[in-house]
C-alpha positions in Angstrom: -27.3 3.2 -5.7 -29.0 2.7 -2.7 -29.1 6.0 -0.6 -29.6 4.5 2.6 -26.0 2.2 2.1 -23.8 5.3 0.7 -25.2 7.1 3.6 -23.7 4.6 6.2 -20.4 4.5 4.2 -19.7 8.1 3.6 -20.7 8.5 7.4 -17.9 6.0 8.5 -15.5 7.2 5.9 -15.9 10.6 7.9 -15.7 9.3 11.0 -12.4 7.6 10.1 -10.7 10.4 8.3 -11.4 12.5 11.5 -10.0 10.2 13.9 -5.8 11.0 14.2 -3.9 8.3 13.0 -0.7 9.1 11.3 2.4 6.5 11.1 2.8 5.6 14.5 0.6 7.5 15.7 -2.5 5.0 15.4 -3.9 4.1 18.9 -6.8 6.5 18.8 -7.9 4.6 15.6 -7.7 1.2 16.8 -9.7 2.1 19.4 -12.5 3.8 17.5 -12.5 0.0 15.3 -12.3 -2.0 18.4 -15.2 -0.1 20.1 -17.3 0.2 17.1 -17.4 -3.5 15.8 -17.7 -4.4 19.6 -20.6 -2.2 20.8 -22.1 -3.9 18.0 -21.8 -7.5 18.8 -18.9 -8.6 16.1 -16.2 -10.9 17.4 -13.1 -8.5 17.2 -9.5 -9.7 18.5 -7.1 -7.0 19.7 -3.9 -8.6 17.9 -1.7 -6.2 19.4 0.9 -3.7 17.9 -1.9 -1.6 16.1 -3.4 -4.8 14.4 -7.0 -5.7 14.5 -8.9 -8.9 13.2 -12.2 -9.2 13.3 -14.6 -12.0 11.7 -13.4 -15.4 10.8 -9.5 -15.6 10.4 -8.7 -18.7 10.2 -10.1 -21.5 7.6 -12.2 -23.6 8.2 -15.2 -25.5 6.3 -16.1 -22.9 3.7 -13.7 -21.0 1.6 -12.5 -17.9 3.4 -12.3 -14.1 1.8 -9.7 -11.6 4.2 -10.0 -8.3 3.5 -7.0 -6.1 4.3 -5.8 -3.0 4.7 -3.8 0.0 6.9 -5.2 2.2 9.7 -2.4 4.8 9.5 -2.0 7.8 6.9 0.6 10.3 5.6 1.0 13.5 7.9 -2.0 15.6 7.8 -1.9 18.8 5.2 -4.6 21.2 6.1 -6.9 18.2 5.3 -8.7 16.6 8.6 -10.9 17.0 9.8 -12.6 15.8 6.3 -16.1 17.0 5.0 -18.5 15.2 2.8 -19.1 17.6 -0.1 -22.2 15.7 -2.0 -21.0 12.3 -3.2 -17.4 12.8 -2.1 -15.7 12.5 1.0 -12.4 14.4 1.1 -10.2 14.1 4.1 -6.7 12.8 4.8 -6.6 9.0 4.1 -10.1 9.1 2.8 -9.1 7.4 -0.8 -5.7 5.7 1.3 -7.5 3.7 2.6 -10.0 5.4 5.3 -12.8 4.7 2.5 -11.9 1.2 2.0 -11.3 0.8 5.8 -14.7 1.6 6.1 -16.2 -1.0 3.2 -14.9 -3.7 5.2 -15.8 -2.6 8.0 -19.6 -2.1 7.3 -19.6 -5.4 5.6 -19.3 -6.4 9.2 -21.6 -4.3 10.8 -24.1 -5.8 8.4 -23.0 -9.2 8.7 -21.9 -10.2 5.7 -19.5 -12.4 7.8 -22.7 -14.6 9.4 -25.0 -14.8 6.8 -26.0 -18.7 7.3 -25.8 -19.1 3.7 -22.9 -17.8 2.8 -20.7 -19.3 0.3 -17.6 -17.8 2.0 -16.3 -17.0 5.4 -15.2 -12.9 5.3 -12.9 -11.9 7.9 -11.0 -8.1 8.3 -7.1 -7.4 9.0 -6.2 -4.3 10.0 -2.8 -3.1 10.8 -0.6 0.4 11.1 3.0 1.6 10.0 2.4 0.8 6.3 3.4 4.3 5.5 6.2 3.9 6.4 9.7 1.9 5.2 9.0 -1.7 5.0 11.3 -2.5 8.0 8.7 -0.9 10.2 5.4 -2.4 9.3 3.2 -3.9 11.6 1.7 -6.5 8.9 4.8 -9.1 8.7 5.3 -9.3 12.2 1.6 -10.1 12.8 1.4 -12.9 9.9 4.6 -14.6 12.2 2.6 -14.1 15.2 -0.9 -15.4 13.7 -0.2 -18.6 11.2 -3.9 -19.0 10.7 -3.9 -15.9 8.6 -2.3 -17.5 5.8 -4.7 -20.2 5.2 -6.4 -18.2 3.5 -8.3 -18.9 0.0 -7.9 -14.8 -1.2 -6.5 -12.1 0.8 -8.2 -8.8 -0.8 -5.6 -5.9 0.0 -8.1 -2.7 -0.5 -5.1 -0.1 -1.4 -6.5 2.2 -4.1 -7.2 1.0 -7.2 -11.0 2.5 -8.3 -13.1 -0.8 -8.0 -10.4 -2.8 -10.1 -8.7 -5.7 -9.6 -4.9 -5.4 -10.0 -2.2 -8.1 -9.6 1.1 -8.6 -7.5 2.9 -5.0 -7.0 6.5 -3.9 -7.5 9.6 -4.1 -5.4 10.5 -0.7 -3.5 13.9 -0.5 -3.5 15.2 3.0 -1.0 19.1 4.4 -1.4 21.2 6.8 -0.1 23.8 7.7 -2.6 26.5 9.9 -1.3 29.1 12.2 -3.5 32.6 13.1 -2.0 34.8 15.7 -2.8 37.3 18.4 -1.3 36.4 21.5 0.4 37.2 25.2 -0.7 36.6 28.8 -1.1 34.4 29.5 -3.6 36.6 32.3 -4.8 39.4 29.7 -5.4 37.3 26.4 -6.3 40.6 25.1 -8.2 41.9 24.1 -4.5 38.6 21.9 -4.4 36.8 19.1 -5.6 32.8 20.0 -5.9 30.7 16.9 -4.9 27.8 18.8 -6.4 28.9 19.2 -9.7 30.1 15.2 -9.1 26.6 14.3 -7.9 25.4 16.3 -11.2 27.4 14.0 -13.4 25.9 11.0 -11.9 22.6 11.9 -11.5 22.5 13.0 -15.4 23.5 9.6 -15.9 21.0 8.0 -13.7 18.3 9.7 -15.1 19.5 7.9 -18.5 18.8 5.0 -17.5 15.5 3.9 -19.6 12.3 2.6 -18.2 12.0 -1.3 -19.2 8.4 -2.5 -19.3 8.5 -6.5 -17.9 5.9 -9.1 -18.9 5.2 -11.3 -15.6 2.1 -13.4 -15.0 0.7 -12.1 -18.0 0.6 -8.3 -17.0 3.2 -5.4 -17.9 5.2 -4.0 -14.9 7.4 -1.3 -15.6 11.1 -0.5 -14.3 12.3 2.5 -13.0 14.2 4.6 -11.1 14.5 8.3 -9.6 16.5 10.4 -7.7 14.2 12.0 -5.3 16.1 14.0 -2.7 19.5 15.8 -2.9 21.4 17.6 -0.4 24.8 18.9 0.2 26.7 22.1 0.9 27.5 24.4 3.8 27.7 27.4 3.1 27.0 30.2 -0.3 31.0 30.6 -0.3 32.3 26.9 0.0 32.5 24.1 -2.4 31.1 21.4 -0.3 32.5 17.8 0.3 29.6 15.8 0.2 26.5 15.4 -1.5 23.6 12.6 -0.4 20.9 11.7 -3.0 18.2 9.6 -1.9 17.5 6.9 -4.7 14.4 4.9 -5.9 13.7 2.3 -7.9 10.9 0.1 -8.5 11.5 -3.1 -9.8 8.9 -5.7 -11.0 7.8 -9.1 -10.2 10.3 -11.9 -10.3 13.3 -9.8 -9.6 14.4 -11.1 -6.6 15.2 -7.9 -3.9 19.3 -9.2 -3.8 19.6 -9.1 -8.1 17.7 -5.4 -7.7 20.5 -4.3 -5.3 22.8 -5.7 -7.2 21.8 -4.2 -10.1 21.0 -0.5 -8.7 24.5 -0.5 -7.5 26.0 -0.9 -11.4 24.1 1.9 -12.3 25.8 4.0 -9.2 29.3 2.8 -9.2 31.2 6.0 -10.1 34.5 6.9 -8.0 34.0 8.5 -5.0 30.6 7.4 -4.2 29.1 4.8 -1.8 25.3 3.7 -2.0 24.1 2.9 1.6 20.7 0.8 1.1 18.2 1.9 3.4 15.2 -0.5 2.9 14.0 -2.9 0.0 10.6 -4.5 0.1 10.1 -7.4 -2.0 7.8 -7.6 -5.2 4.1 -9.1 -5.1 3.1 -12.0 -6.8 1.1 -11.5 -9.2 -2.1 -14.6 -7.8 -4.7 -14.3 -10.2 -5.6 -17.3 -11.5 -7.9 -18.7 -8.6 -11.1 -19.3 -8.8 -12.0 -16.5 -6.2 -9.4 -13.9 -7.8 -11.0 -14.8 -11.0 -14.5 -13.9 -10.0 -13.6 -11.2 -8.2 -12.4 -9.7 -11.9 -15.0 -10.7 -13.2 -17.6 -9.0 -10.6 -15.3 -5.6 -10.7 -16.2 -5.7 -14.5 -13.0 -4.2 -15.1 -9.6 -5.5 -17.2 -7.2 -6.9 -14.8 -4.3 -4.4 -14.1 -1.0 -4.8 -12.9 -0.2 -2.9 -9.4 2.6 -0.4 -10.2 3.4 0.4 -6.9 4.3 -1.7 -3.7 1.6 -2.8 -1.4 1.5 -5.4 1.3 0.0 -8.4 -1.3 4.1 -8.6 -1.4 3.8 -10.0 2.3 1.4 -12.1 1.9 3.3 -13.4 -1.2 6.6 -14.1 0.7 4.0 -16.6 2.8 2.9 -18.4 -0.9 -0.8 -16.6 0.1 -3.1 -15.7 -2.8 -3.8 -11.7 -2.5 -5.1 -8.8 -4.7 -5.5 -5.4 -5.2 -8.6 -3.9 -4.9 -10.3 -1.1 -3.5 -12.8 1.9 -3.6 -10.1 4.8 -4.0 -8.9 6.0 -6.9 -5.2 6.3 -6.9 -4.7 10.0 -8.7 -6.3 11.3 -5.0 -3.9 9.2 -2.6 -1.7 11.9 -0.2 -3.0 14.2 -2.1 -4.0 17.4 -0.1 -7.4 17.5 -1.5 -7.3 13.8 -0.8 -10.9 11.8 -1.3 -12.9 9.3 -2.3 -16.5 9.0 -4.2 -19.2 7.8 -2.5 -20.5 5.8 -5.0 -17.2 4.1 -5.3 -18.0 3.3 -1.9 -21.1 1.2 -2.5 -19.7 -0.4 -5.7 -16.8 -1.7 -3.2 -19.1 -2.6 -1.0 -21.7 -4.5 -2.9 -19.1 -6.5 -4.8 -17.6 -8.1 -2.0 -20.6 -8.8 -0.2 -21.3 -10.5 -3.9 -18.2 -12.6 -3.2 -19.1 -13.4 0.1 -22.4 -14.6 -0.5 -22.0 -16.8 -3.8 -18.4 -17.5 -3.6 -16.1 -18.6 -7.0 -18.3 -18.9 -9.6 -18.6 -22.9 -10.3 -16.8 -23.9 -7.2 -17.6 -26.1 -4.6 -20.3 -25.1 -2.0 
């Protein structure tokens, strides 16, 4: 490993993590990109609504590489500013994705992007709210706003995956499911109807509901869902009216997001409930079969993986654009308070997309 390139990286992993940038909250940060790729001569474009792009964007003669990936993090839990402890960085955001923020970004700094031989052109999106619900992120609205984005050969979305590729990502599907009942003295509970011992019933049933592994594009997604939030009652004395559960489920590639609603609300439809969806982001496809994708497995010298978890390659699939997984964090560490990232991860990142920038798919056309 070469000390002098894990240096640079864990230095702007650091710097990163100790900039502020929480969901909405990620001005500071696009300002520490924007002046840092500009004081050192790389074209950057100020896109607007927290979304950099820097590079080449758009295709043109050569095949082009876009990496991509989020500026904002999960509230902070104790854990910024970050230290670098050895050959780890911790730090909020440093394995999601402050580490891999900074991989593409020093491929820039070193100009991986203008390298006259290059195989590939390598241009960087960066973009905020992808924290958050899918109704709020910044990344769709900019694809609408900037066409040339999607003419892209491979999009490389660098959410945690520890330096291997892994294909399309499930659809996040967010509920509210809310429990009525009748109100009355505890002493007397006969005069009520207890929405929590209803929401118990249902919930029991719920959590019945087996996981079913899919097969799609040749990779194994599985199906699931959780409650993970439950609230109800107003007072120690009083058997309370209402109950709301906040609902999950994940559900995998080629489910389309209306059949997932429809089929979350068979598995909720009990008397004297409603289910209230409160956001439902599309599945990823799974786009591994290009020439570029296929080297890129093949440099990460790792089995291809399915992504079980949402990321944004699901919004770049709603635009028929080829995009993978991969990145430098390894996913046990992301929002985690000790949150971090290895250093040599770093490089490995690092060196293996500079790899596909420089010699492009393996047998294709120069």
């Amino acid at each position: 490993m070469c000390a002098a390139l894990a240096d640079r990286l864990a230095d702007l992993t650091l710097g990163l993590v100790d900039v502020p940038s929480e969901s909405r909250d990620e001005e500071a940060a696009v300002a520490f990109v924007r002046d840092l790729l500009g004081s050192a001569g790389v074209p950057v474009d100020d896109a607007g609504d927290t979304c950099l792009l820097a590079g080449t964007t758009v295709r043109g003669d050569r095949p082009l590489v876009l990496l991509a990936g989020h500026l904002d993090t999960v509230p902070a839990q104790g854990n910024r500013p970050g230290r670098r402890d050895g050959d780890v960085v911790f730090g909020l955001g440093a394995c999601d994705m402050k580490g891999a923020d900074a991989v593409m970004l020093q491929l820039l700094l070193d100009g991986a992007h203008a390298d006259p031989d290059r195989a590939c052109d390598l241009g960087v999106v960066l973009f905020g709210r992808e924290e958050l619900p899918f109704v709020d992120t910044a990344l769709t609205p900019l694809l609408e706003r900037r066409p040339g984005l999607t003419t892209t050969d491979l999009v490389v979305v660098m959410e945690p995956t520890a330096c291997g590729v892994q294909g399309g990502c499930l659809g996040n599907l967010n509920a509210t499911w809310s429990f009525s009942g009748v109100a009355a003295h505890s002493a007397r509970p006969w005069h009520g109807d207890n929405a929590i011992h209803r929401a118990a019933e249902g919930i029991a049933e719920l959590a019945r509901v087996p996981i079913v592994r899919h097969a799609f594009g040749g990779l194994e997604y599985a199906e699931c869902v959780s409650v993970t939030r439950i609230s109800g009652g107003v007072a120690d004395n009083v058997v309370p009216d209402r109950v709301a559960a906040h609902v999950n489920y994940r559900y995998p590639p080629g489910l389309p997001p209306a059949e997932a609603e429809a089929r979350l609300r068979g598995w909720t439809d009990r008397p004297g409930t409603t289910l209230d969806v409160i956001g439902n982001a599309p599945s990823g496809l799974v786009s591994v079969d290009g020439p570029l994708a296929r080297t890129l497995i093949d440099l990460s010298g790792r089995e291809l993986t399915p992504k079980q978890a949402w990321t944004p390659v699901a919004e770049f699939g709603l635009r028929d654009v080829a995009a993978v997984n991969y990145g430098p964090g390894d996913p046990r560490w992301a929002h985690k308070r000790d949150e971090q990232v290895a250093v040599a991860a770093l490089v490995e990142a690092y060196e293996t997309l500079a790899t596909l920038v420089r010699d492009g798919a393996q047998g294709a056309d120069r």
